[in-house]
DRENPA-3360 file (N, C-alpha, C; in nm, 2 decimals, always signed):
BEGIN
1 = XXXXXXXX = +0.08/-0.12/+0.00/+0.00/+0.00/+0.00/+0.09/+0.13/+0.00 ~ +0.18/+0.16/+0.07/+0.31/+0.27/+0.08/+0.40/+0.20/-0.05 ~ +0.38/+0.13/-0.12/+0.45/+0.19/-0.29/+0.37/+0.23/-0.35 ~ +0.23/+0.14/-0.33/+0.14/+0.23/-0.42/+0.10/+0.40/-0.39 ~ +0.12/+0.42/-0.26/+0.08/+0.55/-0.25/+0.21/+0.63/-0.26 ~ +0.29/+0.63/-0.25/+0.44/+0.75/-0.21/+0.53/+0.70/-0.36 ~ +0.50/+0.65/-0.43/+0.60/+0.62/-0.56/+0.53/+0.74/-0.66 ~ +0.45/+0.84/-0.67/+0.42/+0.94/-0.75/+0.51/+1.09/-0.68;
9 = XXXXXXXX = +0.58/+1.02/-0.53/+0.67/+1.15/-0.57/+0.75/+1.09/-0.45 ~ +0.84/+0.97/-0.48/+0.94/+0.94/-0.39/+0.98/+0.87/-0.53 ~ +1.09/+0.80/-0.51/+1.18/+0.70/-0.57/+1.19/+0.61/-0.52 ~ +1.21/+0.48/-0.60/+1.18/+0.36/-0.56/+1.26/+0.31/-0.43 ~ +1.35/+0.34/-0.43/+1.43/+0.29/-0.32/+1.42/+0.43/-0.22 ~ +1.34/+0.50/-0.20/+1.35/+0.61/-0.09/+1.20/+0.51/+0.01 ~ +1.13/+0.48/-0.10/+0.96/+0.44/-0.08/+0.98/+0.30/+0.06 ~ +1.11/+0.24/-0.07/+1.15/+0.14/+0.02/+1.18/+0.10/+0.14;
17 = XXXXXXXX = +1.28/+0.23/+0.16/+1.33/+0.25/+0.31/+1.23/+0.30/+0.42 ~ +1.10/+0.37/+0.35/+1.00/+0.44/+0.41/+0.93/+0.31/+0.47 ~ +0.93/+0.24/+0.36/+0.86/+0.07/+0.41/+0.90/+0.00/+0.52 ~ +1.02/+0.00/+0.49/+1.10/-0.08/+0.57/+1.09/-0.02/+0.74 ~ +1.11/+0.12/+0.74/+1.11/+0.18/+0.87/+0.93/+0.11/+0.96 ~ +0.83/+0.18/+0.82/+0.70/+0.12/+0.90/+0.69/+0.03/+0.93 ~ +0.71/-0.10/+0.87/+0.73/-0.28/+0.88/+0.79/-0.29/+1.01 ~ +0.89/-0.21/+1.09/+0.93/-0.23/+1.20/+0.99/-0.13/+1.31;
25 = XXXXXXXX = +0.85/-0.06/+1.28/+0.82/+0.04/+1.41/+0.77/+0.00/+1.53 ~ +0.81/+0.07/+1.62/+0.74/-0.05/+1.74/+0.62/-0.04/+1.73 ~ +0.54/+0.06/+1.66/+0.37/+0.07/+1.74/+0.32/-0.09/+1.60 ~ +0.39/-0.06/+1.46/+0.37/-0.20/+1.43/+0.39/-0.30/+1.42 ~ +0.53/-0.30/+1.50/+0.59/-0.48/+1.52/+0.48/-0.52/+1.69 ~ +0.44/-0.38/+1.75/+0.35/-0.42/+1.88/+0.21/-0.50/+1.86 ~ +0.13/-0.43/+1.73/+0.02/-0.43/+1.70/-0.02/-0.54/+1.60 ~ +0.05/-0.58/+1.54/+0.09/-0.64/+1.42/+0.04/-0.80/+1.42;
33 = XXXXXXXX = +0.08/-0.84/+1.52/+0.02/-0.98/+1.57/-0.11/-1.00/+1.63 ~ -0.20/-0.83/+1.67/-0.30/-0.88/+1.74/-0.42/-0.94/+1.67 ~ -0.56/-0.97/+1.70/-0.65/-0.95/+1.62/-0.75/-0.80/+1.62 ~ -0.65/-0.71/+1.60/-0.73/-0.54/+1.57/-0.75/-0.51/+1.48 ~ -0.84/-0.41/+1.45/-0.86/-0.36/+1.36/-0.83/-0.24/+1.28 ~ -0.66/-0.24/+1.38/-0.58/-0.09/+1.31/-0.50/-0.13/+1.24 ~ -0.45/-0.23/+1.20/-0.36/-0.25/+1.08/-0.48/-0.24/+0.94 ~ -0.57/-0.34/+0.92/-0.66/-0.37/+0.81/-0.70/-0.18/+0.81;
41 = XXXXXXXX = -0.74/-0.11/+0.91/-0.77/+0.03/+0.89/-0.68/+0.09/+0.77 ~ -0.55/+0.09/+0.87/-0.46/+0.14/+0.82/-0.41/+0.17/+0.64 ~ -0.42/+0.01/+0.64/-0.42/-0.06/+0.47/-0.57/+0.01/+0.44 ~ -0.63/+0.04/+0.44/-0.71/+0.05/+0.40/-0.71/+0.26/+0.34 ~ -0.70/+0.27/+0.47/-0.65/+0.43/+0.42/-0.53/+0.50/+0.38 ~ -0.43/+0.40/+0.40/-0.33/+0.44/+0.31/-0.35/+0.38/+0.11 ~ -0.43/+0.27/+0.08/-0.46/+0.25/-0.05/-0.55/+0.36/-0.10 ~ -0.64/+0.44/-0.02/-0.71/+0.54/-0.03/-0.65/+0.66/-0.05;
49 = XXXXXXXX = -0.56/+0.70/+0.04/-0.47/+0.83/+0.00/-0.43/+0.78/-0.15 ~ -0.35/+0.70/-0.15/-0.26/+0.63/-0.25/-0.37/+0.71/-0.39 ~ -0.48/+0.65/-0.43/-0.54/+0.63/-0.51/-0.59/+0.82/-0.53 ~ -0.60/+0.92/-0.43/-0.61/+1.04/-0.44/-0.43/+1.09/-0.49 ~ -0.39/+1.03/-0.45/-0.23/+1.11/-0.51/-0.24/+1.05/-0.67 ~ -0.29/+0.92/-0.71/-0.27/+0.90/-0.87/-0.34/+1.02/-0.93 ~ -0.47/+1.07/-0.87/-0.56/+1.16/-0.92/-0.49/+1.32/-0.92 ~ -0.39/+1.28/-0.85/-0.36/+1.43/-0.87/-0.34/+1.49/-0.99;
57 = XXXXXXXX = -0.44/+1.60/-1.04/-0.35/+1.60/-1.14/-0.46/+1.77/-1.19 ~ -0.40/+1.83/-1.31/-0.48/+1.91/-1.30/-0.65/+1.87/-1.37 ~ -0.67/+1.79/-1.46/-0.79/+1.74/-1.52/-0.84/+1.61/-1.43 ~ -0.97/+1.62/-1.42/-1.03/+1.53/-1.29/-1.05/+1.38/-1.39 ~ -0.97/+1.32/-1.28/-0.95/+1.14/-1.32/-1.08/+1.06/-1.24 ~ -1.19/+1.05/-1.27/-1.35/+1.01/-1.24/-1.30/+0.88/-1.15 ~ -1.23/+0.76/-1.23/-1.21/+0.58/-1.17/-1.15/+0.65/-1.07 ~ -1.00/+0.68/-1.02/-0.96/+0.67/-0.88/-1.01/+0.75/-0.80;
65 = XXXXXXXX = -1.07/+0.83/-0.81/-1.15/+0.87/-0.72/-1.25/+0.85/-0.65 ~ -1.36/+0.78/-0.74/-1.45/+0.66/-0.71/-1.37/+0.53/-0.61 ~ -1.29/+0.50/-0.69/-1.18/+0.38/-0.59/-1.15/+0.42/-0.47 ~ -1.09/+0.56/-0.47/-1.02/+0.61/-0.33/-1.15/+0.61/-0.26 ~ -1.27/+0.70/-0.32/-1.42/+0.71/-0.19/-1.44/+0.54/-0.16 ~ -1.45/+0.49/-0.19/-1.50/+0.38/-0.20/-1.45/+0.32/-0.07 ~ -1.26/+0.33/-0.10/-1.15/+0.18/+0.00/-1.22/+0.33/+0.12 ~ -1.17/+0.44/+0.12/-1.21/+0.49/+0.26/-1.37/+0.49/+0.32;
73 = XXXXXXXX = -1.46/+0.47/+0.24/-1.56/+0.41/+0.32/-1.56/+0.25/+0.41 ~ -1.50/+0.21/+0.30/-1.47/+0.06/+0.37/-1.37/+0.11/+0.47 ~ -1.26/+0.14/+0.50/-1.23/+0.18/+0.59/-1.28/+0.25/+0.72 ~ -1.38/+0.35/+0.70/-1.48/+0.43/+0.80/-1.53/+0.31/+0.86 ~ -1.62/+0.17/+0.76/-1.71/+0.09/+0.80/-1.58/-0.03/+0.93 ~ -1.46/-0.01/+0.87/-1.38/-0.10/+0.99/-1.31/-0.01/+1.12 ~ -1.34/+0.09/+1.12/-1.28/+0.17/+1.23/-1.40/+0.32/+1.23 ~ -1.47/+0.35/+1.34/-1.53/+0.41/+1.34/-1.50/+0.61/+1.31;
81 = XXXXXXXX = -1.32/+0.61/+1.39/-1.24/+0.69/+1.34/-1.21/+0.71/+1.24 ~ -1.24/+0.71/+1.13/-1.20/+0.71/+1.01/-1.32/+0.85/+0.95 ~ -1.37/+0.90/+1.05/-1.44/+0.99/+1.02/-1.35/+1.12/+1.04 ~ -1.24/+1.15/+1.07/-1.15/+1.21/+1.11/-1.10/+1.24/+0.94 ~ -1.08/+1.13/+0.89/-1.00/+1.14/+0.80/-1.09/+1.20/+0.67 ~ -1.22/+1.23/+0.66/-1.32/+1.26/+0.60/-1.26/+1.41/+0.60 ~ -1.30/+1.43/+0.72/-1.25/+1.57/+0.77/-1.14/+1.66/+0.69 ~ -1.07/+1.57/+0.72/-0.93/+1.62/+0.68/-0.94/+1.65/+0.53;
89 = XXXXXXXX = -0.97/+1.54/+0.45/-1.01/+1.55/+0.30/-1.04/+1.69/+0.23 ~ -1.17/+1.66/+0.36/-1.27/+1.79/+0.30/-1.15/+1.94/+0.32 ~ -1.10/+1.95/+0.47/-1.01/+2.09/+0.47/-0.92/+2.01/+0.34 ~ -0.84/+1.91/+0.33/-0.77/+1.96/+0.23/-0.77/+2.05/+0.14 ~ -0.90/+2.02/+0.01/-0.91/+2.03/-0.10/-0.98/+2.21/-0.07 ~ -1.00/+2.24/+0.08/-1.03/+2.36/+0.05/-0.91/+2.41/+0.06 ~ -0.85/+2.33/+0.10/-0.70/+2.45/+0.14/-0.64/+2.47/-0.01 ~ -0.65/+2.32/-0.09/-0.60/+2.35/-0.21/-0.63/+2.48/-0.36;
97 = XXXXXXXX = -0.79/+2.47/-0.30/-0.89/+2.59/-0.39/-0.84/+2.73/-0.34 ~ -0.78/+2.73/-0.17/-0.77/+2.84/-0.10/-0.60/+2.91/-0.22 ~ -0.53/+2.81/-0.16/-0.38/+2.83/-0.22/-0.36/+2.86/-0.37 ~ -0.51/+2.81/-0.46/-0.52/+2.80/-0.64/-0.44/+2.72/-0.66 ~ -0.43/+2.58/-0.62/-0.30/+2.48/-0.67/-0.43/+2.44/-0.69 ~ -0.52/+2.42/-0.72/-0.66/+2.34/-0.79/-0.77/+2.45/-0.81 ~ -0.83/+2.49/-0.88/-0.93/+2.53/-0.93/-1.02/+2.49/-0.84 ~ -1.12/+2.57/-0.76/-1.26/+2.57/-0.71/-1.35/+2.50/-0.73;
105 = XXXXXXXX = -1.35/+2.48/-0.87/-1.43/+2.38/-0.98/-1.36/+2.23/-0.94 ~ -1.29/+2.30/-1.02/-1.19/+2.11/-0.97/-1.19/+2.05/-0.91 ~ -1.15/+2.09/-0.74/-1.19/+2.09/-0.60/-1.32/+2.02/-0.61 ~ -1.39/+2.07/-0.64/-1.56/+2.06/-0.64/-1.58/+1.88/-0.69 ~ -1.54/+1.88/-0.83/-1.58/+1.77/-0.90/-1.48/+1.67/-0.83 ~ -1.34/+1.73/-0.78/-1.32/+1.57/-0.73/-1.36/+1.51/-0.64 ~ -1.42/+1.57/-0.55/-1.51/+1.57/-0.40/-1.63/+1.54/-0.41 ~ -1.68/+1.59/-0.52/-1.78/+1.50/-0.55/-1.75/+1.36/-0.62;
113 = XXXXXXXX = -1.69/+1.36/-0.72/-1.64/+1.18/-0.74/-1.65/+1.10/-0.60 ~ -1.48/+1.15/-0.49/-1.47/+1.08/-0.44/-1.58/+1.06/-0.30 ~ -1.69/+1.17/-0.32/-1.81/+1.13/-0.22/-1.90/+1.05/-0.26 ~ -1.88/+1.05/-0.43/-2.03/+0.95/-0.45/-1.94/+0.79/-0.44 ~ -1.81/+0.77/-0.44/-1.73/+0.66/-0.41/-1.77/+0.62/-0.24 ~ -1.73/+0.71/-0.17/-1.75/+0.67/+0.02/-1.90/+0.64/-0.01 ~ -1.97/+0.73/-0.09/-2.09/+0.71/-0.01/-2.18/+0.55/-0.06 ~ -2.10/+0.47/-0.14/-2.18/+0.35/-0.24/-2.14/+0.27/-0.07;
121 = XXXXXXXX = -2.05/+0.31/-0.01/-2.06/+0.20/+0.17/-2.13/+0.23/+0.26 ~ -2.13/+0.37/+0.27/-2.11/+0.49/+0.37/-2.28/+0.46/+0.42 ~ -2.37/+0.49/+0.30/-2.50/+0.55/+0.30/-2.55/+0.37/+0.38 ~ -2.54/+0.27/+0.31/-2.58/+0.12/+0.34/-2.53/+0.14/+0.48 ~ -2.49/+0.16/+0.53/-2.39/+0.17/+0.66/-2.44/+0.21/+0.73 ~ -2.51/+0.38/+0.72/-2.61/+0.41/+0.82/-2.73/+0.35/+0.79 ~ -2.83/+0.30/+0.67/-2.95/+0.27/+0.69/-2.92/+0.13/+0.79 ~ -2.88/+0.05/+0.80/-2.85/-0.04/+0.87/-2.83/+0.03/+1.00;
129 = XXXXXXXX = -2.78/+0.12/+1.05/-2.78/+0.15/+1.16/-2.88/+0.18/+1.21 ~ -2.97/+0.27/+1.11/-3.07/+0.32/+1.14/-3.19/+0.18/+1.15 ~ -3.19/+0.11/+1.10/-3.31/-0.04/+1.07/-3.24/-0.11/+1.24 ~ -3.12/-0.12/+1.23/-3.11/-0.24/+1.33/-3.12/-0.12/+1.47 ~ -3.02/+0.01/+1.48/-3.03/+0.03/+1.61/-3.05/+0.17/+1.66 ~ -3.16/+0.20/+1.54/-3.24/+0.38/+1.54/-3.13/+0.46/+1.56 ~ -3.06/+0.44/+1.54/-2.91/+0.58/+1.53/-2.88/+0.56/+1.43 ~ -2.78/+0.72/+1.38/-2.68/+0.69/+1.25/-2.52/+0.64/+1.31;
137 = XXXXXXXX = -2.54/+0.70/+1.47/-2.41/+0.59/+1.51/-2.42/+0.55/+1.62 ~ -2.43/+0.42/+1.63/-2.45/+0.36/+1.73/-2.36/+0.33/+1.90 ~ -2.25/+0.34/+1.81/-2.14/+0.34/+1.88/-2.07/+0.44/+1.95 ~ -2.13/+0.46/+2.05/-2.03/+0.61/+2.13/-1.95/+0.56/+2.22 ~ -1.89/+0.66/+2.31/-1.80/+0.68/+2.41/-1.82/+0.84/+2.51 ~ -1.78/+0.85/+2.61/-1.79/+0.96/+2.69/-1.67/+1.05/+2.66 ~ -1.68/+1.17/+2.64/-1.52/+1.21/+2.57/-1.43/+1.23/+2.69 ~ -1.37/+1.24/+2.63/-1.18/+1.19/+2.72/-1.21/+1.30/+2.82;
145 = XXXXXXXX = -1.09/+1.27/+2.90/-1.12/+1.35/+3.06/-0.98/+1.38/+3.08 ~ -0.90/+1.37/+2.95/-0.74/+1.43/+2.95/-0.73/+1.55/+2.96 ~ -0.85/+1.59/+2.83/-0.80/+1.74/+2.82/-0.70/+1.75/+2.68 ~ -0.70/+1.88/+2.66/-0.68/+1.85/+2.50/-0.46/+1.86/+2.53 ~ -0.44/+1.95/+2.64/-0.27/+1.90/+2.67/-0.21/+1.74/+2.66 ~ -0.29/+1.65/+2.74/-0.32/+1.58/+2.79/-0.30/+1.45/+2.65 ~ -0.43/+1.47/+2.58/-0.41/+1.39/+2.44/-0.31/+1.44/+2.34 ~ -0.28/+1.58/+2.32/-0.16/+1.56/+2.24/-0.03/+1.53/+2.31;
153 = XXXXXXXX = +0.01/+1.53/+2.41/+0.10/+1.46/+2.49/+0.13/+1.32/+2.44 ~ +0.01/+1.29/+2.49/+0.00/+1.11/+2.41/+0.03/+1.08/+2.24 ~ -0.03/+1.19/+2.18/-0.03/+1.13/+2.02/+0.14/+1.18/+2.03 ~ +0.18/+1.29/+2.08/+0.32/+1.31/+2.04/+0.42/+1.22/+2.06 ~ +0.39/+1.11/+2.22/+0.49/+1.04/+2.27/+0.47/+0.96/+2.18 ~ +0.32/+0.89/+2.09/+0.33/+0.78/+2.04/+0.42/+0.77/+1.90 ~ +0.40/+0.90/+1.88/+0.46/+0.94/+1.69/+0.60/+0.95/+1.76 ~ +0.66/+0.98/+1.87/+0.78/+0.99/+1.90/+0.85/+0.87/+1.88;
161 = XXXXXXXX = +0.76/+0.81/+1.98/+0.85/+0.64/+2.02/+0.81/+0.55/+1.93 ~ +0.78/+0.57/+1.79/+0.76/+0.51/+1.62/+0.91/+0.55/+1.54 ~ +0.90/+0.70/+1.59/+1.04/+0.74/+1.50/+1.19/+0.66/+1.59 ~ +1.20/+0.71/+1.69/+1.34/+0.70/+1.76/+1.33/+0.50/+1.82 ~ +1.20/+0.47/+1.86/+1.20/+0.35/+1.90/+1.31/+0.34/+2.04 ~ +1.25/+0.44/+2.12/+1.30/+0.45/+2.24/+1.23/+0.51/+2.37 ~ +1.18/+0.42/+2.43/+1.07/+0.46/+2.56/+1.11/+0.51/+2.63 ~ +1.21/+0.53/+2.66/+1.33/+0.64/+2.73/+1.30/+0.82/+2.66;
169 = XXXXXXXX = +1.37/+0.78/+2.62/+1.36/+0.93/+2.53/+1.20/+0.93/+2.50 ~ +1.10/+0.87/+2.43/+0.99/+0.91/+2.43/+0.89/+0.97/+2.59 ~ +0.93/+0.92/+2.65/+0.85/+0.98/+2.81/+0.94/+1.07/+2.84 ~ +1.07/+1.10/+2.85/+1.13/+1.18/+2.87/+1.12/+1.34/+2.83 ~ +1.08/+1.29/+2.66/+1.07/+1.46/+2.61/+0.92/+1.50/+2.60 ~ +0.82/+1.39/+2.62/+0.68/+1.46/+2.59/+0.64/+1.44/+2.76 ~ +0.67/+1.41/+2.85/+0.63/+1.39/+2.99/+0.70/+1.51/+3.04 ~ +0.83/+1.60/+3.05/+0.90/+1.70/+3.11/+0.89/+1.84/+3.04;
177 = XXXXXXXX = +0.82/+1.91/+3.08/+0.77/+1.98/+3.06/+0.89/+2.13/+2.99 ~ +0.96/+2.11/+3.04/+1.07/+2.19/+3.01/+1.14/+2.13/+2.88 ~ +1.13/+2.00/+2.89/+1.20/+1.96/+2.75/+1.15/+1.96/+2.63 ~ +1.03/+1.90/+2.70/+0.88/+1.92/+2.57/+0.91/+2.08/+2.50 ~ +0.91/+2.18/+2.60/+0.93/+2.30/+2.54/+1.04/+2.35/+2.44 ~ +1.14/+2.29/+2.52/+1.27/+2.30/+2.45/+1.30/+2.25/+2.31 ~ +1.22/+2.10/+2.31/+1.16/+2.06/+2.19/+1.11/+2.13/+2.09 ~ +1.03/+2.16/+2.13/+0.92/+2.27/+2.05/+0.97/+2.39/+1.99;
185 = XXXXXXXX = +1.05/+2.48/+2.08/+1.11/+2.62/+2.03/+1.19/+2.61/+1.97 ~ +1.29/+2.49/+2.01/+1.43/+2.42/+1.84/+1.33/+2.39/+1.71 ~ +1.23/+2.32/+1.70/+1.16/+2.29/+1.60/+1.11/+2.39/+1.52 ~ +1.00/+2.52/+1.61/+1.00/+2.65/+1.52/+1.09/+2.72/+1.46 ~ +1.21/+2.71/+1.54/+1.39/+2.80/+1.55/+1.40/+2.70/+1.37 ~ +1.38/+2.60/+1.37/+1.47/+2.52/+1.24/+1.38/+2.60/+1.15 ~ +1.22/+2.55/+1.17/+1.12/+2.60/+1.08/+1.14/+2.74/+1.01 ~ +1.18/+2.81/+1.09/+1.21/+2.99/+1.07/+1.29/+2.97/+0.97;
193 = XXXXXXXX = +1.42/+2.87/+1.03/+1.56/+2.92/+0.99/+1.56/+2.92/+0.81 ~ +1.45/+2.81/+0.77/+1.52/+2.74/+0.65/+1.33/+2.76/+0.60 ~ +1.29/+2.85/+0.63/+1.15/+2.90/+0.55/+1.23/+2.97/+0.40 ~ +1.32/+3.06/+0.39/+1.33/+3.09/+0.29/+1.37/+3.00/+0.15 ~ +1.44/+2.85/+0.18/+1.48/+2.79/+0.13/+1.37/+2.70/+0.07 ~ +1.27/+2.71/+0.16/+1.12/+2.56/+0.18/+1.05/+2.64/+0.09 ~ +1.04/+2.78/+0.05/+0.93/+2.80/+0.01/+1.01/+2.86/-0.16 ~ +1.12/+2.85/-0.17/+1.20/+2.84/-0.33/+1.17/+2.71/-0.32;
201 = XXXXXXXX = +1.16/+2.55/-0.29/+1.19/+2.49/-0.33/+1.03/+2.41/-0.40 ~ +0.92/+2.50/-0.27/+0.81/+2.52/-0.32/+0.70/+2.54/-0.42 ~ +0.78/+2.65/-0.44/+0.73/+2.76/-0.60/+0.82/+2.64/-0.71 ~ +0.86/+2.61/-0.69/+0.91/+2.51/-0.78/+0.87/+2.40/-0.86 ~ +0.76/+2.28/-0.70/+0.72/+2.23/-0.77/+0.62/+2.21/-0.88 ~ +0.58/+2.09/-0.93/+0.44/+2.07/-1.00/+0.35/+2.08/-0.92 ~ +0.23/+2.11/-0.98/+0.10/+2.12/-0.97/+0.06/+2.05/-0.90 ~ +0.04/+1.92/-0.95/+0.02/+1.78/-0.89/+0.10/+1.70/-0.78;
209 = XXXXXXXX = +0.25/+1.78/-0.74/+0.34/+1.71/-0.63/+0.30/+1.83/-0.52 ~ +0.26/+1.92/-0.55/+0.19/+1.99/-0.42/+0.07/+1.97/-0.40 ~ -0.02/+1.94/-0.49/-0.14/+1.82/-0.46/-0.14/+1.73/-0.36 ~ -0.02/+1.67/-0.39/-0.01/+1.50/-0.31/+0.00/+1.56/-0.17 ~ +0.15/+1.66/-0.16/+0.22/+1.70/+0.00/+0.07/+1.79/+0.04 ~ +0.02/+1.85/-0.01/-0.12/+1.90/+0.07/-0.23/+1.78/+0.11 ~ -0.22/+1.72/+0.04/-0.29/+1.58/+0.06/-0.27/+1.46/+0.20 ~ -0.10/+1.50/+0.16/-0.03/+1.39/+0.30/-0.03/+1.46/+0.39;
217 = XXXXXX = -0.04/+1.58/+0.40/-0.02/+1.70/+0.55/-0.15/+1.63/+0.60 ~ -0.27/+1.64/+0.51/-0.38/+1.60/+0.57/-0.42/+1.50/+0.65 ~ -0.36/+1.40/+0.56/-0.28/+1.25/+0.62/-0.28/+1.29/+0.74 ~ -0.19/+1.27/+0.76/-0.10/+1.30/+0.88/-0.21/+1.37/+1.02 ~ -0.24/+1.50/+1.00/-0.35/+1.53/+1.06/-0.43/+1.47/+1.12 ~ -0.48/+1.38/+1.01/-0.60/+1.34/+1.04/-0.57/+1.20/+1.15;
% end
């Protein structure tokens, strides 16, 4: 699923290494054996992105779009979070109409493709909810009692201790408050430093490779 989706603007052997790191990160060498439902998710929404980066392009490609709505419905239907990633979609393609790296129009029709694709699962998905258990979602939770410091703490330590694969250093820098910080003001300080360089190298690309990186931000995000 990561060749199909990152080989429209990585190189084969970059995609590779990209593979190779996720195949044996700890959150997936942890997860990887169980019987959950965040690997199949996962596969599921990365073939989804995947199939929106083929589409990138400036003239609207109807089949992968349809394809991409489609795997991420199926996806929504195996993880109920996957409505996050809806989300994200939708700010994408406005950010992209915002920035003019896609036409308003364009924007438009691919969103619509890729909604009448989610929606051929999406729509069967609630009437079923609605027939078997009078909700459109059945399935709640009481919301967290972290607090919003609290949860990105957590998502930071987890994306932390994926990259370094070190539970040391991951509690260390997102648990101490001072370091967390210190963390934080080196990362704007780089951000600053090398904005003039990020945004030449920007103006540079295609049309379609700042499609995808607005696409994966969303990713990511979401």
């Amino acid at each position: 699923a990561l060749l199909f989706a990152l080989r429209p603007i990585l190189r084969s052997w970059y995609v590779y290494i990209v593979i190779a790191l996720v195949m044996f990160s700890p959150g997936a060498v942890t997860v990887s054996w169980l019987p959950l439902t965040d690997l199949p998710f996962l596969l599921l929404t990365v073939l989804s992105f995947g199939l929106l980066f083929q589409a990138a392009a400036v003239a609207v490609r109807p089949l992968p779009l349809l394809l991409s709505g489609l795997t991420f419905g199926l996806a929504y239907g195996v993880r109920n979070v996957g409505v996050a990633s809806f989300v994200a979609i939708l700010g994408a393609y406005a950010v992209l109409a915002l920035l003019r790296i896609v036409g308003a129009k364009t924007a438009l029709q691919k969103l619509a493709w890729w909604g009448i694709g989610a929606a051929l699962v999406v729509v069967p998905l609630i009437v079923r909810n609605l027939i078997v258990f009078h909700a459109l979602q059945p399935y709640t939770m009481p919301p967290s009692t972290l607090g919003y410091s609290g949860n990105i703490r957590y998502y930071v330590s987890a994306t932390l201790g994926d990259i370094i694969a070190s539970h040391t250093i991951q509690h260390v820098v997102t648990w101490n408050n001072m370091i967390l910080l210190a963390v934080a003001v080196a990362a704007i300080a780089a951000a600053w430093l090398v904005r003039t360089g990020t945004a030449r190298i920007w103006s540079g690309l295609p049309l379609a490779t700042k499609e995808i990186l607005v696409l994966l931000c969303a990713y990511m995000v979401a």
